[in-house]
Each structure stands twice: as structure tokens, then as C-alpha cells.
Phi, psi and omega in degrees: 000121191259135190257150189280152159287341188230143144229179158319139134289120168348298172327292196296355135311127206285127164302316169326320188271334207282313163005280198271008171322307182296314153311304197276337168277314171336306129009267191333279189293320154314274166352250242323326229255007182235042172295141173209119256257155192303174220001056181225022178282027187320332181269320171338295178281333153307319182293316168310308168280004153253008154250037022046294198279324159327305166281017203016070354098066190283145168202178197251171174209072149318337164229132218316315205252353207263157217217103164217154180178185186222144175240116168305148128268170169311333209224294140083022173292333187222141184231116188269114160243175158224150176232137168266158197220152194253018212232130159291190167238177153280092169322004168070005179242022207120329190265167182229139170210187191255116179227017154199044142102342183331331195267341180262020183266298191338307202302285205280318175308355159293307156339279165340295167286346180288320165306323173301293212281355142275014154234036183326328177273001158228019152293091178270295184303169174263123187275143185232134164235132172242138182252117171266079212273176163055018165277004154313315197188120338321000229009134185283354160308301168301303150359285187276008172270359199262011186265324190101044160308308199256025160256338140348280187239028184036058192279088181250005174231188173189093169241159201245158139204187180192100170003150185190102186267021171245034192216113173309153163311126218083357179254136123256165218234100201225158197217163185276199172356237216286140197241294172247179187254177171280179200189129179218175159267131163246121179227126166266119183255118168252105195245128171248184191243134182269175182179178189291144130019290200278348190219055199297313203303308184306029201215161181220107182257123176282353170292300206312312234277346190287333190266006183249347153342267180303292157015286200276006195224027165234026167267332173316311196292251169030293151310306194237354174274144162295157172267350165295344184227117177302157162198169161243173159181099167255102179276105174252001214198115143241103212231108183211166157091144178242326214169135190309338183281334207253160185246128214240155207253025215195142157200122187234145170233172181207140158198206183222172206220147177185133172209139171264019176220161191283345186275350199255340174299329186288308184320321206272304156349303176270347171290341186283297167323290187322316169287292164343300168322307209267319184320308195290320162335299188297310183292322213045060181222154159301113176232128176247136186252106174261153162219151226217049174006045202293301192216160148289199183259126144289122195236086218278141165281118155296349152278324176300312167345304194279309199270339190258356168282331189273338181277335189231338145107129175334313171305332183264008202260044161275111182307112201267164174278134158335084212256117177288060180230195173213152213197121168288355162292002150310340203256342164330281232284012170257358170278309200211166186281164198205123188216123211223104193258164159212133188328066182306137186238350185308123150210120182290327186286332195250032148061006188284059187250350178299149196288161171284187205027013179292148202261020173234346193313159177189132131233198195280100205268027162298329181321340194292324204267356154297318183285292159345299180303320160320289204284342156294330159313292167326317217265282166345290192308306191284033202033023177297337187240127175282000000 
């Protein structure tokens, strides 16, 4: 990962956004010490509504734990939302914490809003804010779009961002059309016959057939894919077997599948089945294929690119590579045009380097307030705000 030399500067940030510093970290730490797992975000979402209700403010609950609403303009010809997403993670010792940043998007979408509503008189156009729960896990996007979110509130654009430590501070880090990929889960169950060690021909051993498996199913990307469209297809979890002596009738593997188009996801989809067939044949063992669809691809509009490039200046700007990660702000963006950035936090002297979902990840949260100034910028370039 190569890090750009120059970014925003502090300075350069509009003393107007600088304002709200204090506020937007405040956010940040309160959000932070209530991490809560998706759609369990309950203190999450009172503490947003009730600094909302601070602000006289209406909003909504479309979804049991989801913080939506809209701030009128003078004009009110268009409606800009931006969305934040509210869900920890489970930190693996028990605990739920924000360990890829979720606290710091609510901050500056908080931000945002406080910044509107002190300024009211120059709001023309309409801003819609969404609070999102559970996109780690169920994700809350389809849901709420399946709720009436953007007829709701006439919703005709949407952004997004997301913390990002392989993107320096002061950056944001963004690419045109296909961005982050689509993503599904695979879990395979392979059953044989188990039997003694010592005795394999009376066994149909599902291990042989799982390592011969797994083999063969890294041939899809390879093989049956063009080498212009990326794909993955990763066995990250393999579980089988009792004792060094028994030949064991079980095998379950789990993994994942990421593509950034839907025909080369189907291909690799359907190649798992095809393969599995020929296996079960070969091994004379069972292979059950469940696959399990999680998000589609971010697929950013290229006038909204353009136009989010031009609002924040080119210079602030590193232009990313496809990233084969996944953001349930995919399901917006088959609805309405859409553009989804993510907020570089990298800073090497204050040590802010950890990868996300790193049970250390952390960053420096002046980071907040680049991002706030991005979306005030945006909001300026494109007039919703004068």
C-alpha cells in the first residue's frame, strides 16, 4: 500500500467546521463506551435521539434500533442523505467495542447535523440523515430500504464513508464505478463413512475428499474466470476428524466468495456446485453446498465522483484500487446514485496503524473533523447549502 505525501492540513481546514470539534469528539467517546451489536444498538439510538430531540429535530425509527430524518431547505428541490452505520463488533474476549470505527461515522454525521442547524438560513436544498444499524451483521440497509426510506423522505443521492487506516489522515480515499466487492458465505458439509485408521478401504474419508476438495475449488478463480475480473474464493475455517486413529466420516469447511460484478460472483457460485458434483462421485462421499448472499459491490456514480472530487479538491483526493472488502451501503446505491469514500486515519507518528477489526484498531480523532469538512464542502459545491 503505497501512502500519499501530502494531505489536508489541519490549517486547511474552514474555521467553521473547526467549531464543532469539540462536539464531534464528544460524540466519538460517549458513542464509543456503549458499543452494541447489530440491531441491539438501543443505547446507541437513544443517545442519537436524544441529541436530535436537543435540537428539535423529528426523526424516525423505521427500524427498531435506525435514527432517520430529514432537515427542510428554503427550496427543498432535492434531497442529499448521508449515512452512518451504528454496530460494534464482538471483540472475541466477550466485550462489544467499535473496532472498525462505526463511532466515529455517527460523530461526524452528528456533526453534520449540528452544523445545519446552526445554520438554517442557508440551507436550501434538503439533507435526509440516516443512522444505520447492523451493517456488520444482519445489515440494516436492505431493511430500511424495504421499510420506504427513500420514498420517505425523497431521497435522490446518498454518501457514505468509512474510517480507514490504509489511507493517510487528511485523505479521502476513493475510486469512480466498482469500488468495494460483493460477498457471500460458504458453508460446506462433507459426509463419508467413518471407520478404523488401520483399515481405510472399509471408509469413505472425508478429510482425503476435503484436501482434495479444496484444491480443486481454487481452480474456479484461476481457470473458469477471465484474468481481467477479479474474484476470491477463500476456505478460511476447516473442521473435521476425532482421533489420530479414526478416519473420519465429517467435514465441515467455511468460507468466502468476493467479486466486484454480479455474473463473475454467479460464475464462482456456480462452479462450487459443479465441482461438489464430480467430487461426490469421485469420493463417494456427500457434499451439501449452502451459499449464503451478504452484500452486492459498491458501485460508486461517476457524476457524484466527479462532483465529490471537485468539492474537496483534487489534491485530497487518493485514488484507490478495488478493495475486496464489503459495505451494505451497496444495497442504497441499486436504488439511487450513490458514492461511498473511506476517511483516511493512518497517522504513523501517534501510532494510528492498525488494520480494522484489529482488537487495537484506534484513531486520532482530529480525523473526525476532515471528514465533517468533506461533507461540508460537498454540501457548498453542489448548493444544497449557500
Amino acid at each position: 500500500m503505497c501512502f500519499a505525501e501530502y494531505s489536508m492540513k489541519y490549517e486547511d481546514i474552514n474555521p467553521e467546521t473547526l467549531e464543532f470539534k469539540e462536539i464531534i469528539c464528544g460524540h466519538r467517546r460517549s458513542l464509543h463506551e456503549i458499543a452494541e451489536l447489530g440491531l441491539k444498538e438501543y443505547k446507541t439510538a437513544e443517545y442519537i435521539r436524544s441529541r436530535l430531540d436537543s435540537l428539535g429535530i423529528q426523526h424516525d425509527a423505521l427500524l427498531e434500533t435506525s435514527v432517520t430524518g430529514v432537515i427542510k431547505g428554503s427550496v427543498g428541490k432535492r434531497t442529499v442523505a448521508f449515512r452512518a452505520d451504528m454496530d460494534g463488533l464482538n471483540a472475541g474476549d466477550g466485550s462489544v467495542r467499535h473496532l472498525c470505527g462505526h463511532d466515529g461515522h455517527m460523530s461526524i454525521l452528528l456533526g453534520l447535523v449540528e452544523y445545519l442547524c446552526s445554520r438554517k438560513e442557508l440551507i436550501r436544498d434538503n439533507v435526509a440523515f440516516i443512522f444505520q444499524p447492523a451493517e456488520e451483521s444482519p445489515g440494516g440497509a436492505l431493511p430500511l430500504l424495504n421499510a420506504g426510506l427513500v420514498e420517505k423522505y425523497g431521497i435522490d443521492e446518498i454518501y457514505g464513508l468509512h474510517m480507514y487506516p490504509d489511507v493517510s489522515e487528511g485523505l479521502a480515499g476513493v475510486r469512480p464505478l466498482y469500488f468495494l466487492s460483493g460477498a457471500g458465505e460458504v458453508n460446506i458439509e462433507i459426509t463419508g463413512k467413518s471407520g478404523h485408521g488401520a483399515m481405510p478401504q472399509d471408509a469413505n474419508d472425508s478429510i482425503v475428499a476435503a484436501a482434495g476438495f479444496i484444491s480443486a475449488l481454487q481452480t474456479i478463480i484461476s481457470r473458469n474466470i477471465r484474468p481481467l475480473d477479479e474474484g476470491v474464493l477463500t476456505i478460511g475455517r476447516i473442521e473435521g476428524g476425532s482421533r489420530r486413529n479414526i478416519i473420519s466420516g465429517n467435514v465441515r469447511l467455511e468460507g468466502t466468495i468476493r467479486a466486484f460484478k454480479d455474473n463473475v460472483y454467479e460464475k464462482i457460485k456456480e462452479r462450487i456446485f459443479e465441482v461438489a458434483r464430480g467430487f461426490e462421485t469421485v469420493y463417494g462421499c456427500s457434499i451439501e453446498v449452502n451459499i449464503k448472499d451478504d452484500y452486492p459491490p459498491v458501485n460508486n456514480d461517476e457524476k457524484l465522483f466527479e462532483e465529490f472530487k471537485e468539492a474537496v479538491g483534487e489534491e485530497n483526493i487518493s485514488l484507490l484500487e478495488p478493495l475486496m472488502i464489503a459495505e451494505d451501503f451497496a444495497y442504497y446505491q441499486r436504488r439511487i446514485p450513490g458514492l461511498f469514500f473511506m476517511l483516511g486515519s493512518r497517522n504513523e507518528d501517534l501510532g494510528f496503524t492498525k488494520s480494522l477489526h484489529n482488537i487495537d484498531f484506534d484513531f486520532d480523532e482530529k480525523a473526525l473533523i476532515f471528514g465533517l469538512e468533506f461533507y461540508i464542502r460537498l454540501l457548498r459545491h453542489k448548493g444544497v447549502i449557500s
